[in-house]
C-alpha positions as CSV (number, residue, x, y, z in Angstrom):
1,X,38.9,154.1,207.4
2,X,40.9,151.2,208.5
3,X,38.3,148.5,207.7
4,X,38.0,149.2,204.0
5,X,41.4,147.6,203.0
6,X,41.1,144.7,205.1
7,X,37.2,144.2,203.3
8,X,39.0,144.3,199.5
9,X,41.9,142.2,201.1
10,X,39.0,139.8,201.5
11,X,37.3,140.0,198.4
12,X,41.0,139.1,196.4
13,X,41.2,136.6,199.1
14,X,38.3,134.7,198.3
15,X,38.3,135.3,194.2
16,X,42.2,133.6,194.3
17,X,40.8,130.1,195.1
18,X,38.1,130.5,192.3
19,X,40.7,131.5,189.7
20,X,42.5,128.4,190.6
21,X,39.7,126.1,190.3
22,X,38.9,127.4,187.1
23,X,42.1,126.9,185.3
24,X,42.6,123.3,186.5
25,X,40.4,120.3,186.8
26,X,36.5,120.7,186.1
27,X,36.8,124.4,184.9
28,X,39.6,123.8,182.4
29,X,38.0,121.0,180.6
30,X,34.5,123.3,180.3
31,X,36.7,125.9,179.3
32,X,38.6,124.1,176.5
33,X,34.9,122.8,175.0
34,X,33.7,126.1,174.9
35,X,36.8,127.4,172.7
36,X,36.9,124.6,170.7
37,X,33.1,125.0,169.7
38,X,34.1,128.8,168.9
39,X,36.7,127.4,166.6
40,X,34.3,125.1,164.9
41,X,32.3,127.6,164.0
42,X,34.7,129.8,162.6
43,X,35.9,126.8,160.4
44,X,32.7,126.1,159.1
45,X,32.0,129.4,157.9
46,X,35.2,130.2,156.3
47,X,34.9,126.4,154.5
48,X,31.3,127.6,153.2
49,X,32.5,131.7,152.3
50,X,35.2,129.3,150.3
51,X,32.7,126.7,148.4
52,X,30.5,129.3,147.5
53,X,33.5,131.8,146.4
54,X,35.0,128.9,144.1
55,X,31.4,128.0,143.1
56,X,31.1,131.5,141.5
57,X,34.6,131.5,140.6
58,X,34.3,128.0,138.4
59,X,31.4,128.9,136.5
60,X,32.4,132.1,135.5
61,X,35.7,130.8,134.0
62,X,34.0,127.8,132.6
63,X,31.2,130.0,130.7
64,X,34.0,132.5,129.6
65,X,35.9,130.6,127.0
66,X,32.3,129.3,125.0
67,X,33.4,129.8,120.9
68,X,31.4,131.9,119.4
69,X,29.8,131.2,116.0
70,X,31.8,131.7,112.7
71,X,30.7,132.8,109.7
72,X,31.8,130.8,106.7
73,X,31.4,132.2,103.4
74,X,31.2,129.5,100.3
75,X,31.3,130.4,96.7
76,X,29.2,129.4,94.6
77,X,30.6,126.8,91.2
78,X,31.6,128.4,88.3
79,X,29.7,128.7,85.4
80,X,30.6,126.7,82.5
81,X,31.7,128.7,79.4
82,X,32.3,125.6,77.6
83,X,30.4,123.2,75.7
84,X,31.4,119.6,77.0
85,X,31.2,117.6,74.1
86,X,33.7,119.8,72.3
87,X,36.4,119.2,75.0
88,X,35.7,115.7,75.0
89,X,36.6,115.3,71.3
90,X,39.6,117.3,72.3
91,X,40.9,114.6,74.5
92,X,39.7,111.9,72.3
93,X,42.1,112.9,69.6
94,X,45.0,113.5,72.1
95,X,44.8,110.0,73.4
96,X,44.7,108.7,70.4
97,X,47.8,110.4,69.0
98,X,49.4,109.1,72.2
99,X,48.9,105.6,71.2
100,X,49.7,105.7,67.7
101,X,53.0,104.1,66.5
102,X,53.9,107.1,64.3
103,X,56.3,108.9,65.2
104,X,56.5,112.7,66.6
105,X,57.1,115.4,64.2
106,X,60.2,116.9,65.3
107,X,62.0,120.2,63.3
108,X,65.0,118.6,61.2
109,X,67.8,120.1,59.2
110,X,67.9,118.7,55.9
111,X,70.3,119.1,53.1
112,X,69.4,118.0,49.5
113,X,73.6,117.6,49.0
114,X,75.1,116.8,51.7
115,X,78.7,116.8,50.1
116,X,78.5,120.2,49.9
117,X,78.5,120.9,53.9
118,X,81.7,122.1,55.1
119,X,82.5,120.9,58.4
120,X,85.3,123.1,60.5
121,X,88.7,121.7,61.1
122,X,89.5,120.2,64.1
123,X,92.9,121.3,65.2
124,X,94.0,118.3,67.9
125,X,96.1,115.2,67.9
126,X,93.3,112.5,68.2
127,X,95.7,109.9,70.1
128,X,96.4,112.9,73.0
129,X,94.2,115.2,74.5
130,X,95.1,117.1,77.6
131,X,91.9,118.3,79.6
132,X,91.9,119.6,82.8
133,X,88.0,117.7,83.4
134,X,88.4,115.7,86.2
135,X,84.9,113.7,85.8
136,X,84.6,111.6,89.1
137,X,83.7,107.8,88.0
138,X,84.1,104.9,89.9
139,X,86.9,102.3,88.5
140,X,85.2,99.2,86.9
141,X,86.1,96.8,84.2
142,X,83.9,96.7,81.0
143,X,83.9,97.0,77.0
144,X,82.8,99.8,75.3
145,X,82.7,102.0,72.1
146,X,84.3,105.1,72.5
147,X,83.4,108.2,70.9
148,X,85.5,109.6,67.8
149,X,86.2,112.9,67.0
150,X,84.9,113.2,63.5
151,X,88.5,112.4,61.9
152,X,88.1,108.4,61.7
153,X,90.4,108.1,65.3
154,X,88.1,107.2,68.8
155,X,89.7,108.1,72.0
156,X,89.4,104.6,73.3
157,X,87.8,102.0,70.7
158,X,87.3,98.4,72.4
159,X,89.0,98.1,75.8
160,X,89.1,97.5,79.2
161,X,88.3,99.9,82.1
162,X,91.0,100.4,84.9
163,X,93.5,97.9,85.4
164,X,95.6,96.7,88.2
165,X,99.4,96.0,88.2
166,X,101.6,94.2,90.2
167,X,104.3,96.7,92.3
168,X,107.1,94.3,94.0
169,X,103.4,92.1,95.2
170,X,101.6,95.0,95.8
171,X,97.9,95.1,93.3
172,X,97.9,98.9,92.8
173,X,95.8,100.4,90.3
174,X,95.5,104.2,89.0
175,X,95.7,106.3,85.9
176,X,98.0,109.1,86.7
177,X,101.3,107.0,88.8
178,X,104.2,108.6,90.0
179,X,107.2,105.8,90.6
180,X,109.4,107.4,92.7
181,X,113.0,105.0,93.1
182,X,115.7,105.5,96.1
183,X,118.9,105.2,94.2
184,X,121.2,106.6,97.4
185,X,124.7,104.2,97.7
186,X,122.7,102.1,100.9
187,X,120.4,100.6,97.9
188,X,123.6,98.7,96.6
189,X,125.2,97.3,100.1
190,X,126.2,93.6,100.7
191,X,123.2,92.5,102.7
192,X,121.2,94.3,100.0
193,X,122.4,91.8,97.8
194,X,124.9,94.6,96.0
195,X,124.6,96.0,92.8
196,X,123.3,92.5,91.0
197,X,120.6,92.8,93.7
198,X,119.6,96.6,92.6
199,X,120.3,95.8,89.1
200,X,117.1,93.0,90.0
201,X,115.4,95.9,91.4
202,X,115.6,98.1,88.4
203,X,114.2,95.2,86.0
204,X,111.4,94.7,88.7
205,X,110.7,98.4,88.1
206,X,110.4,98.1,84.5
207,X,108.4,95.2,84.5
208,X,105.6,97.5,86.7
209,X,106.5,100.1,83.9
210,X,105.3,97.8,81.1
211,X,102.0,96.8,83.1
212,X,100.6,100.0,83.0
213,X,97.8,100.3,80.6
214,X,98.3,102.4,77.4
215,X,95.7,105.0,79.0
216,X,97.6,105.9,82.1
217,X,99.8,109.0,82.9
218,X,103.0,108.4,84.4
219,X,106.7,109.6,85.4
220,X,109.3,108.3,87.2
221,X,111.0,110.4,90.0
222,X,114.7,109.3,91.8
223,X,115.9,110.4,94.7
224,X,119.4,110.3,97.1
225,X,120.9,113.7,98.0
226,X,118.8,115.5,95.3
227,X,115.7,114.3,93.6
228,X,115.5,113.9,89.1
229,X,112.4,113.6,87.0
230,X,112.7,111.5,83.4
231,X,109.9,114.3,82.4
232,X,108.6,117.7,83.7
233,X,105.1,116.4,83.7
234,X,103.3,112.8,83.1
235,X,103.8,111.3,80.4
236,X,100.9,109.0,77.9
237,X,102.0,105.2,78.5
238,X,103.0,104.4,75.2
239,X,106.3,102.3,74.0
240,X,108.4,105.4,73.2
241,X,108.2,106.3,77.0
242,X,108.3,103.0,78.7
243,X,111.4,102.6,76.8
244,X,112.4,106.2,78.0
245,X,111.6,105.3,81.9
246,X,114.2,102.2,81.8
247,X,116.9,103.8,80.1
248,X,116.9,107.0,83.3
249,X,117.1,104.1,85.9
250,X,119.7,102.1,83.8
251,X,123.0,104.0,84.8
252,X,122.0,104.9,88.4
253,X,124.5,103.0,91.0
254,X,126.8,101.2,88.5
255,X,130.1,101.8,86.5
256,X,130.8,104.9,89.2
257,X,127.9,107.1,89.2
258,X,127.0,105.8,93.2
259,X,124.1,108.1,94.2
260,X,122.4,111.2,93.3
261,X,124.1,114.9,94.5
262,X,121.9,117.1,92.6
263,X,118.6,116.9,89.8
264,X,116.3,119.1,87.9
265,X,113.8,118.8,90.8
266,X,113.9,122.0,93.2
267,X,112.3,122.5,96.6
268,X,108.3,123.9,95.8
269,X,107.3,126.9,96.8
270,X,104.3,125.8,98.9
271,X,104.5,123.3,101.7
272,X,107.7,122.9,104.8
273,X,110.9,124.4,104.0
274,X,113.9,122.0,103.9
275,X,117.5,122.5,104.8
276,X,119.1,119.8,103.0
277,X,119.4,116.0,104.1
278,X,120.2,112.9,102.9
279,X,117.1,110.1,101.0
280,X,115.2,113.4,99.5
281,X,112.4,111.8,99.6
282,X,110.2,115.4,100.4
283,X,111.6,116.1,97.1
284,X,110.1,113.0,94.9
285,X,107.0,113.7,96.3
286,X,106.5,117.3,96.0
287,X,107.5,117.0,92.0
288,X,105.2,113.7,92.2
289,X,102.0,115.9,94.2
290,X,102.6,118.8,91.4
291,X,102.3,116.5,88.4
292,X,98.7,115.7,90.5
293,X,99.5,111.9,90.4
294,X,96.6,109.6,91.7
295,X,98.4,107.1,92.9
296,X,102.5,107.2,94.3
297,X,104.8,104.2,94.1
298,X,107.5,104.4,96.5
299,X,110.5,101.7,96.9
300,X,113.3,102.7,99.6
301,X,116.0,101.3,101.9
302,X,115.4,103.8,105.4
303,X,113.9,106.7,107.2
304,X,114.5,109.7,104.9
305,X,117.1,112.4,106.4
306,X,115.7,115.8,105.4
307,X,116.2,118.8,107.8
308,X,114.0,121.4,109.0
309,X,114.4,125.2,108.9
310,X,113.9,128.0,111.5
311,X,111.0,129.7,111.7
312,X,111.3,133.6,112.0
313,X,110.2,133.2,115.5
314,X,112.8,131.3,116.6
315,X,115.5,133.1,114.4
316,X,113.8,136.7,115.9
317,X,114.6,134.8,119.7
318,X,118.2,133.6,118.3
319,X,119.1,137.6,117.8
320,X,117.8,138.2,121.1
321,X,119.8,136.1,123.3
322,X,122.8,137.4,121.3
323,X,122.2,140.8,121.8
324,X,122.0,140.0,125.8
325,X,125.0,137.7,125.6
326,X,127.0,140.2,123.9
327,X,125.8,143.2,126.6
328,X,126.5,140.4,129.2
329,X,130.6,139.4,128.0
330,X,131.5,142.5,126.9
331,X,134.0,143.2,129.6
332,X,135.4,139.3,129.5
333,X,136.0,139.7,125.5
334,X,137.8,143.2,125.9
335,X,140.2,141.5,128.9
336,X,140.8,138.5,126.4
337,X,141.7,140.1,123.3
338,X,143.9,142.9,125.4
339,X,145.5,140.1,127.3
340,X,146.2,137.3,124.1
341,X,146.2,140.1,121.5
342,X,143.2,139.0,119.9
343,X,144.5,135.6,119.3
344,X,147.9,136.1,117.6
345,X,150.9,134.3,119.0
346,X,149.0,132.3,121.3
347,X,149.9,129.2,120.2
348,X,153.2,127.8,118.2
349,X,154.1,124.0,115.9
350,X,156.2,121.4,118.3
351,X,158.2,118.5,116.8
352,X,157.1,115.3,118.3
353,X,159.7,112.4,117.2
354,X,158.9,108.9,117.4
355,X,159.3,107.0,120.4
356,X,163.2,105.5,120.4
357,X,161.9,102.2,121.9
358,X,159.2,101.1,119.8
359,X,159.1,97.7,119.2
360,X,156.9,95.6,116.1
361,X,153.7,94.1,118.0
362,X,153.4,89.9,118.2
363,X,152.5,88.4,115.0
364,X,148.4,87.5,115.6
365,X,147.7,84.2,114.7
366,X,144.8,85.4,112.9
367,X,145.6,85.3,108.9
368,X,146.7,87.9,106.4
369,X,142.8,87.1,105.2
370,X,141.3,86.5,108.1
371,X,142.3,90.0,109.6
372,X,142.1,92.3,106.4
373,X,138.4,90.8,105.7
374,X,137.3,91.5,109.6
375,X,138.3,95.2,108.6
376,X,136.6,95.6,105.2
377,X,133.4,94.1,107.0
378,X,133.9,96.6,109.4
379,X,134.6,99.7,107.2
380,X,138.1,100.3,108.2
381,X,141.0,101.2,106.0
382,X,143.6,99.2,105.2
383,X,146.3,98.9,108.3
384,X,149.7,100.9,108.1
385,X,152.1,99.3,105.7
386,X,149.5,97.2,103.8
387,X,148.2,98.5,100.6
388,X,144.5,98.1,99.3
389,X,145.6,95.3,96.8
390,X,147.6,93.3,99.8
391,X,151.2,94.5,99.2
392,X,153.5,95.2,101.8
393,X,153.5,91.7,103.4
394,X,151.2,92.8,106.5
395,X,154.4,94.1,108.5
396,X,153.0,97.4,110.3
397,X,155.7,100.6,110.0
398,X,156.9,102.1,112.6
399,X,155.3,105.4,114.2
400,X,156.2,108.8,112.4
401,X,157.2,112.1,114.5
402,X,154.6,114.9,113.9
403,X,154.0,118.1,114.7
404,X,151.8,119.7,117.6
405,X,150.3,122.1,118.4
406,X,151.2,124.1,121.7
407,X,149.2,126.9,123.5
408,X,150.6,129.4,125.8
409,X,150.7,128.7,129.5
410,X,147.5,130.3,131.2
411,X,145.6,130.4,127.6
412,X,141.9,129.6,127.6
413,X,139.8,129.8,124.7
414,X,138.3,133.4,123.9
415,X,134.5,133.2,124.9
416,X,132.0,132.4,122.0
417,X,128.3,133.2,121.8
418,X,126.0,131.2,122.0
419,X,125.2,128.9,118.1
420,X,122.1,129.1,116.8
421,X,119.4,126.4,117.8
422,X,119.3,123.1,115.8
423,X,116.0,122.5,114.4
424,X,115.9,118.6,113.5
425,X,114.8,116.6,111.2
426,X,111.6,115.8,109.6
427,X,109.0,113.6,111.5
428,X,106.2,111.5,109.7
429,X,104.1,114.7,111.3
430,X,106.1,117.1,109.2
431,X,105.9,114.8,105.9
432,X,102.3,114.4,106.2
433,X,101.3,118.2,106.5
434,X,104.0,119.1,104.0
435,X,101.3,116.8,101.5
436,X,98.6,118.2,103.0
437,X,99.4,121.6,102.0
438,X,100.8,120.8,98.3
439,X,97.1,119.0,98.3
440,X,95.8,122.6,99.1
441,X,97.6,124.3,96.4
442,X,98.0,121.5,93.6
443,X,94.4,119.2,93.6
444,X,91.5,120.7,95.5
445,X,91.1,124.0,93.2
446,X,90.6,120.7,90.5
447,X,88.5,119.3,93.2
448,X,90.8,115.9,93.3
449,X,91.2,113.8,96.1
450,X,94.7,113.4,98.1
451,X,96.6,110.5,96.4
452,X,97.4,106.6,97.2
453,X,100.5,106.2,97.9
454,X,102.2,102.5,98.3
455,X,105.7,101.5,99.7
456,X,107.8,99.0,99.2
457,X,110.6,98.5,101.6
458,X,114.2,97.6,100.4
459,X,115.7,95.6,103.1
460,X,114.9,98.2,105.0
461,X,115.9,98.8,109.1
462,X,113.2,98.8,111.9
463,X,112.9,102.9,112.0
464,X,112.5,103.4,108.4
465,X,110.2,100.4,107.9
466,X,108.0,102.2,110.5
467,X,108.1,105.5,108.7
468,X,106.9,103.9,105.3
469,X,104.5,101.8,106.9
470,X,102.6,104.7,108.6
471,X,103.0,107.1,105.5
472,X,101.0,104.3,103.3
473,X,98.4,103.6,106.3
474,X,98.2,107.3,106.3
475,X,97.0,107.8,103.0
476,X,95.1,105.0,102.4
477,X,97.6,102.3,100.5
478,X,99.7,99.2,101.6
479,X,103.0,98.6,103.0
480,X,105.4,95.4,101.7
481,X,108.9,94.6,103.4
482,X,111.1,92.9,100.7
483,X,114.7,91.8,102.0
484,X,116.1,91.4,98.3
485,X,115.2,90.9,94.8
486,X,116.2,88.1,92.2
């Protein structure tokens, strides 16, 4: 019983070293060949099952696609119903009627006395007709016959196409011209050459008047304060109205009547609202925009002054913050009218004498001339004791007493709301979509484009010759700076 274990003992004893010997040197090398010949194998068969499976694969794929074969059907000619030598005498006599010099029988109205044909009456002034066809033709120069209406006039006869004209140096050229003239008090100042100088201004203007050919449409618009037409609409460029045009600018700025304060030309109803200004010029060209002028002929001096409006947004937010201001100083306003009585008595007239030791100042040693010229230049009134014609030798008065105003002791102003916002004035931004919506409403329904517009400025300062520069870049005319006229 006890030599069993010890004989298995052995047995695990002596297959131990040959386990080892196996695994390293000699037996692991045979035993590595042996797998990798098993691998072999395996690879080769799986490469072959593959060529053979793709082999099979292929030419089914490759045979699957073959067309098959289409039937086409033709039809046969057609039969001919026709003898051919008929239809070739057919086109025979055709071609030969297309080659004779005779001409084509056409149907005609004739009339074996033609006196006798009434024609209808044609009830329009052959020297004027107003149409609303806008036919778009591109401006050249030419001679031509036009066509008459059956009453012995022609619209146009012999003449020339579209000419140019000369505005203050500017070659401007259009059939329908609005002139639209700043005749504010700025336009007759000393460095402006005075009223001689606009006087040259207004012949310059109807010289450009007269140049216009005797087929153009035009008007002539001023503007200061207010804005005044010569006509409601454009007028035909005859004598009668060139004449018209230069007697409206004749009495502007001389013999008193300095500016303009109000015209027959009112704000439109389309386009930015204005609240008043100075140098309407919004005004010239919205009447200038609704007479559908093609081209706009501006002269001014500055910037124009024209102020804006507030929107119902911003007056709706205005009435807000006074309705919280008010709920906010309720209480202060109560204690201020309870404690000043609502303003009464708080504030009484004190007599201020003159001062008992005033002395005359030292005589300058600048003249009379000298001194009363340095204060015209500069705007100033005439000094105390000195009339406007020079009386009065120049000796300055002594100072008068005068009453002043005192306010209780403690008093402070009763608390006011807050004023309603200030809304500015109009920016080149604001003049240019102001056209663009008159363009809207006036010419695109006629299908017309927006208008030139050229600007001449008067002497004018660095702001306002920006303004008209841009506005005539803007829509697509030119700029001139003139600093006077002779």
């Amino acid at each position: 019983m006890t030599e069993t274990p010890r004989i298995d003992e052995d047995a695990a004893t002596a297959s131990a070293p040959r386990r080892s010997i196996l695994l390293s040197g000699l037996g692991f090398y045979r035993l590595s060949v042996r797998r990798r010949q098993q691998l072999m194998y395996v690879f080769l068969g799986s490469l072959l099952a593959h060529v053979v499976g793709l082999i099979a694969f292929g030419g089914w794929v490759v045979m699957r696609p073959q067309p098959e074969e289409v039937t086409i059907f033709r039809t046969p000619p057609p039969v001919r119903t026709y003898e051919p030598r008929k239809l070739e005498h057919k086109v025979k006599v055709k071609n030969r009627q297309r080659s004779s010099s005779r001409p084509a029988m056409l149907p005609r109205l004739v009339a074996m006395t033609p006196s006798r044909v009434s024609l209808p009456e044609i009830k329009a002034d052959p020297k004027l007709i107003h149409t609303t066809f806008q036919p778009k033709f591109k401006a050249v120069s030419g001679k031509g016959l036009g066509a008459g209406l059956g009453t012995g006039y022609g619209t146009h006869g012999f003449g020339s196409g579209m000419q140019t004209y000369d505005f203050f140096g500017i070659r401007a050229r259009g059939e329908k011209v609005a002139v639209l003239v700043d005749v504010s008090v700025s336009m007759v100042q000393p460095e402006r050459g005075g009223v001689p100088g606009y006087m040259a201004v207004k012949q310059r203007l109807g010289q450009v008047v007269d140049a216009l050919p005797d087929t153009a449409l035009f008007n002539v618009i001023a503007f200061a304060d207010a804005a005044e037409a010569m006509e409601p609409d454009l007028v035909l460029a005859n004598d009668t109205h060139r004449a018209n045009a230069k007697r409206f600018l004749r009495p502007f700025n001389l013999d008193g009547n300095w500016g303009l304060s109000s015209g027959n030309v009112s704000q439109s109803r389309v386009g930015l609202k204005a609240a008043g200004g100075t140098t309407r010029l919004d005004l010239a060209i919205s009447a200038a925009l609704k007479m559908q002028a093609d081209t706009i002929l501006i002269i001014s001096d500055g910037i124009p002054r024209v102020g804006k409006t507030l929107s119902e947004e911003q007056m709706e937010a205005h009435q807000e913050r006074l309705k919280a201001w008010n709920v906010a100083n309720a209480k202060t306003m109560s204690n201020w009218d309870s404690k000043w009585g609502g303003g009464q008595g708080v504030a009484e007239r004190v007599w201020v004498p003159p001062p008992a030791n005033w002395k005359p100042p030292k005589p300058n040693k600048k003249t009379k001339k000298q001194i009363e010229k340095e204060r015209a230049d500069a705007k100033l009134p005439p000094r105390e004791g000195q009339s406007r014609g020079g009386g009065g030798g120049g000796v300055p008065r002594p100072p008068q007493g005068h009453w002043k105003v005192v306010h209780a002791r403690g008093y402070a102003p009763r608390p006011s709301p807050p004023g309603a916002p200030k809304p500015g004035m109009w920016t080149l931004n604001d003049f240019i979509k102001h056209i663009t919506m008159l363009h809207g409403e006036y010419y695109k329904p006629a299908g017309l484009p927006e208008p030139q517009v050229h600007s001449i400025g008067y002497a004018i300062d660095k702001e306002g010759h920006r303004f008209l520069h841009a506005l005539s870049k803007q829509y697509k005319g030119q700029y001139r700076r003139v600093a006077r006229v002779r």
